[in-house]
N, C-alpha and C positions, 0 to 999 in steps of 0.2 A: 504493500500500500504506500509505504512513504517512497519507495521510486518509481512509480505513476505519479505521484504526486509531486516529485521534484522534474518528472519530463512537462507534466503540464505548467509547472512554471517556466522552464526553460525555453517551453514553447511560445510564452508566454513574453521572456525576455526577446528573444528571437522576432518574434512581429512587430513589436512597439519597438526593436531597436530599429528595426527598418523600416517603419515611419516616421520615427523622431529624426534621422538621417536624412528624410527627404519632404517632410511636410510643413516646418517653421521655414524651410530656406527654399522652398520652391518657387515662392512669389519674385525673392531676390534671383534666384537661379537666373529665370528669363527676364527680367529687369534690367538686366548686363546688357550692354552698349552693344556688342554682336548682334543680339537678337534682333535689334529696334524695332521692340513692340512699344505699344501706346501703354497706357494702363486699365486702358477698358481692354484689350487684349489678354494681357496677362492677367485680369480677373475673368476674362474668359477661360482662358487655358486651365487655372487653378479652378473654375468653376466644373470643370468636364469630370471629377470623379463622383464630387457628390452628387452631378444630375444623373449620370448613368446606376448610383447605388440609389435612387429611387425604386425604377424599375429591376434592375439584376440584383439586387439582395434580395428582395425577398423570391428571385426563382430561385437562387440560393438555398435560402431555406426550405423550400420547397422537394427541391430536391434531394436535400437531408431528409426530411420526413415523408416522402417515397420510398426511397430507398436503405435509409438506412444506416448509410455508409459515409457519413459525417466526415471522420478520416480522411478518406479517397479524394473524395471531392478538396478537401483543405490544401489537401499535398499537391494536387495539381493545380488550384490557386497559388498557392504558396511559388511553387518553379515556375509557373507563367508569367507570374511577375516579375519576377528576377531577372528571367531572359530578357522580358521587352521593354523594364529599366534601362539593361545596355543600350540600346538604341537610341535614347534620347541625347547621349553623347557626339552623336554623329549627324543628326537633326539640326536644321538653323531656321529655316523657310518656316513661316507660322503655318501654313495648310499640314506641312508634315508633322509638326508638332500637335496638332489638333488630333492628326488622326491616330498616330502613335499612341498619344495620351487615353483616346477612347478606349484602345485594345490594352492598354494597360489597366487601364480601369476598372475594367471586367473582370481580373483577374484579381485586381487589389481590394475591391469593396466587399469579397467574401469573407477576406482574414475574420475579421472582429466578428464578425455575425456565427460562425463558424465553429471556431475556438470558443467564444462565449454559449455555444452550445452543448458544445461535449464538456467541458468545465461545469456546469450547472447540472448536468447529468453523473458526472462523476461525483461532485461537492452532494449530492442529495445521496448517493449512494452510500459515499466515505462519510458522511454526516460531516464534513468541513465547511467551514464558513469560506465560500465562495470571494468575500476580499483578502484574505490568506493568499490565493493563487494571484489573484487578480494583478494585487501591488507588484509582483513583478514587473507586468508590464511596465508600470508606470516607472519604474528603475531601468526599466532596459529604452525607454523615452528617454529618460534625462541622462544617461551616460551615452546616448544616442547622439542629442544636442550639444551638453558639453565637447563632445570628440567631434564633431563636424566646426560647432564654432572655433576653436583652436585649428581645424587643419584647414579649413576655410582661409584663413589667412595666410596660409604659406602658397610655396609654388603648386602647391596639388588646387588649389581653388574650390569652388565648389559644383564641381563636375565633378568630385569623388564621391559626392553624397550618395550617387545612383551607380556608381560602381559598388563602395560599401553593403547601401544597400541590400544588395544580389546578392551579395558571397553571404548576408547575413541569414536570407532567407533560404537558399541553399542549406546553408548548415540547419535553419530550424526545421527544415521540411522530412530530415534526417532524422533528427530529437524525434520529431513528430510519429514518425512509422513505426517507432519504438514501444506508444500507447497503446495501450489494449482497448477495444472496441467490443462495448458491450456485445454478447452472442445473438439474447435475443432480440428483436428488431424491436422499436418502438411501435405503439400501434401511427400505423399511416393514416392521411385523411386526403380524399377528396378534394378537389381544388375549391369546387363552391363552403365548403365544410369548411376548410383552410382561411376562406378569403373570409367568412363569416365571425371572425375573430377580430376585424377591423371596425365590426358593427357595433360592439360591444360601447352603450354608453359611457363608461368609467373608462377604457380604453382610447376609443375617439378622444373623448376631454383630456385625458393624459398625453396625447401624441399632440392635440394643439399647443397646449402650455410647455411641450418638450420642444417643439420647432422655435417658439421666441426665445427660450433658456437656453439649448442647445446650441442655437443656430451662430449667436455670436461666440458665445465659448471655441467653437469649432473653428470658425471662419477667425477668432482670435491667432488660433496658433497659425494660420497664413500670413496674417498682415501686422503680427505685433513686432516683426524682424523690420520692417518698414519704420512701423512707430520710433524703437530704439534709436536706428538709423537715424531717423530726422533730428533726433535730440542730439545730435553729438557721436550715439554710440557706436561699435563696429562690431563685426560680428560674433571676435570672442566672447561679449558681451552679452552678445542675443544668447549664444550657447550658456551662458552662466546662469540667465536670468531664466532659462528655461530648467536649466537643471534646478536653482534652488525652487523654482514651482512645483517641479512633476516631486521631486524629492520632498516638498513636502504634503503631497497626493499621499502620500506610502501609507504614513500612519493615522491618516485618516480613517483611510479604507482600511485598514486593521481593525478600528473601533468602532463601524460604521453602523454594524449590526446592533452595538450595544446602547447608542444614539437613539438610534429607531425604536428600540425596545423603551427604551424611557420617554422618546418625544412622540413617538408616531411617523410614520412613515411620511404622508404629508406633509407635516409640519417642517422635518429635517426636507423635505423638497422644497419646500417654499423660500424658506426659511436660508438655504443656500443660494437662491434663486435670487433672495434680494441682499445677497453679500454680493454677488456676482455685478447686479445692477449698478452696488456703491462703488466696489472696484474699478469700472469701466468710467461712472462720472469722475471718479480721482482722476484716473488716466485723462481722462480731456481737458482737466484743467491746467495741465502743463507743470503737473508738479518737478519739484527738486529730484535728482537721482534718487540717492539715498529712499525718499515716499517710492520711488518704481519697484526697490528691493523689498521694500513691505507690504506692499503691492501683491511681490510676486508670491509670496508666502500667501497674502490671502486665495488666489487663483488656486494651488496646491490643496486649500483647505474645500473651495468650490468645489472644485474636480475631484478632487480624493473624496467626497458625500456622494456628489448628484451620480456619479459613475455605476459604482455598485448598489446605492439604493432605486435608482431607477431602473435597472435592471431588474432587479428583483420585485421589483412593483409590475414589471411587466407581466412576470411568471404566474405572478399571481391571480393576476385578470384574466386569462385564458385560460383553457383547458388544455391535459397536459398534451393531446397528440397533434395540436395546434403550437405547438410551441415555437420551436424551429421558424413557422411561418410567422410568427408571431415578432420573432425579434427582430427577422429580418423585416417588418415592413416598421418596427419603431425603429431600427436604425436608418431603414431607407429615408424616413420623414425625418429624422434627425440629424444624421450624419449626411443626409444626402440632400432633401428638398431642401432643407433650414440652409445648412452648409452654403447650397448651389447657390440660393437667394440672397445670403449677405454677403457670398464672394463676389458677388457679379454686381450687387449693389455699392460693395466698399468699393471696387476698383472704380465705380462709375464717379461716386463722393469723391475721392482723390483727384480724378478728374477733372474736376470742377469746384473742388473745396479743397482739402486739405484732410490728412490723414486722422488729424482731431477732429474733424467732421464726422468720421466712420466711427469714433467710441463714444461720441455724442448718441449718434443711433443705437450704438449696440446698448448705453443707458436707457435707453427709454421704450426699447425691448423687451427687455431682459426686466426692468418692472410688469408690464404690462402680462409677462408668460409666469411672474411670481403670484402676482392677483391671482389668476387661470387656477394652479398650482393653490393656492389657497381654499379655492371654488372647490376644491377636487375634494374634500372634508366632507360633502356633503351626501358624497358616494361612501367612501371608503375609511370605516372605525379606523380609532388610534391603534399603529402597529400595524 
């Protein structure tokens, strides 16, 4: 049991290192003087993952809970990515880039939907508390950020992000096949049966209030490398200020379970949801560095809650052979629709305003999805 349990971490390091390596510095990536995109371009380009994990998470899931085989399906996400990462090194022309990006997409918006399923499946089995695993990730994010923002600076640039990347998911794909797969199948469900898990009143209101909370948090780690940038900073910096955040995610989500048990499920949703809001009007008001580093600690404290309790909120609202489909359409709405909509809207704000423009909005968001998140009391008892 404890080494199932240490490959499901590992896998765990393995995916969030290889998003931390290419999703704070992606915006900057194609920003570089080479490319010469606009910045409504490059919030197009950064927009193309989370509109594609609309729709392809949740056939993701789908096809988890068809067949079965969670695993299979992750492993060749997992290598499809990695190969069509390299490519992007060799891309300059925005149409190649666009299109690239789509086929990588496909392959990349399975990870988390995925892995978060066979972990919940396992955590219920092993009776482990589901942020135990989780935090990993969140350590394989920020030794991710730190190591790109340092090598970023040197001759390797940041074109090594998406080399790193590769080799990283390569090795986790390996960790990976190492997991044992429950024998027997979960019960499957029908697509209409499937989709009918969206319908769910407590559900629906949990995925609107998820898409304004979510949406900048998400689209944060795009464009907060810009932010820094405009202050002064470079991008050792980015990587530092990402590591003390996700670093201090860890032990949140250690205790997140014990939170909920005394505050309510809700309430710690909300309740994060309007730290999240404060954080973002800090950040517009052009504070001193020094406020950005405590700043950053609050985000780690956002993200280390809403992560694993929303998750688990999810689980709960559906039934269980609906699962799989289930997370992939709150991540598609969250990670994808929310995502797709502030990436495509901050690039347009920059545009035309200014990058304090875009944390302006993600304030008055990210209230508005905490209210929602507070409504949500009305469905669903304390805990």
């Amino acid at each position: 049991m404890n080494q199932q349990k240490r490959l499901f971490q590992s896998t765990y390091v393995a995916i969030f290192f290889a998003q931390g390596a290419l999703i704070p510095y992606m915006a900057l990536f194609f920003s570089q003087d080479r490319f010469d995109l606009s910045p409504s371009e490059v919030g197009t380009i950064v927009a193309i993952l989370p509109i594609l994990s609309i729709g392809v998470q949740p056939l993701w899931g789908m096809l988890a809970d068809r067949t079965g085989r969670v695993r299979a399906w992750l492993v060749l996400a997992m290598v499809g990515a990695a190969a069509l990462s390299l490519t992007f090194l060799f891309a300059t022309a925005y149409v190649w880039i666009v299109l690239l990006m789509v086929a990588w997409s496909v392959f990349q918006c399975a990870h988390i939907p995925l892995v978060d399923m066979m972990t919940l499946d396992y955590t219920a089995r092993a009776k482990i508390d589901y942020g135990a695993i989780r935090l990993y990730g969140s350590a394989g994010f920020a030794i991710a950020v730190f190591m790109m923002g340092r090598i970023s600076d040197t001759a390797w640039g940041l074109s090594s992000t998406f080399l790193l990347s590769a080799i990283v998911l390569v090795i986790g794909s390996v960790v990976l096949r190492q997991i044992s797969e429950v024998e027997a199948p979960r019960p499957t469900a029908v697509a209409p049966f499937a989709w009918s898990a969206v319908w769910n009143k407590q559900f629906v209101a949990f995925l609107i209030g998820g898409m304004l909370v979510f949406g900048p948090i998400y689209a944060n780690n795009y464009y907060f490398g810009i932010y820094v940038t405009s202050i002064g900073g470079s991008t050792t910096l980015i990587g530092t200020l990402f590591l003390v955040a996700v670093l201090c995610e860890i032990p949140f989500m250690k205790v997140a379970h014990q939170i909920v048990f005394r505050l309510g499920t809700v309430n710690v949703l909300a309740g994060a949801a309007f730290i999240s809001a404060l954080r973002n009007g800090w950040l517009a008001f052009e504070p001193p560095l020094w406020v950005v580093w405590l700043l950053a600690i609050v985000q780690g404290l956002v993200v280390g809650l809403l992560i694993p309790v929303a998750l688990q909120f999810v689980r709960s609202l559906v039934s269980l052979n609906v699962t799989s489909t289930a997370i992939g359409v709150y991540m598609a709405v969250t990670s994808g629709l929310a995502t797709a909509g502030f990436n495509q809207l901050s690039g347009i704000i920059i545009e035309y305003d200014s990058i304090i423009g875009v944390f302006w909005m993600y304030t008055a968001v990210s209230f508005a999805g905490a209210i929602l998140f507070l409504g949500l009391r009305r469905f669903h008892r304390k805990g």
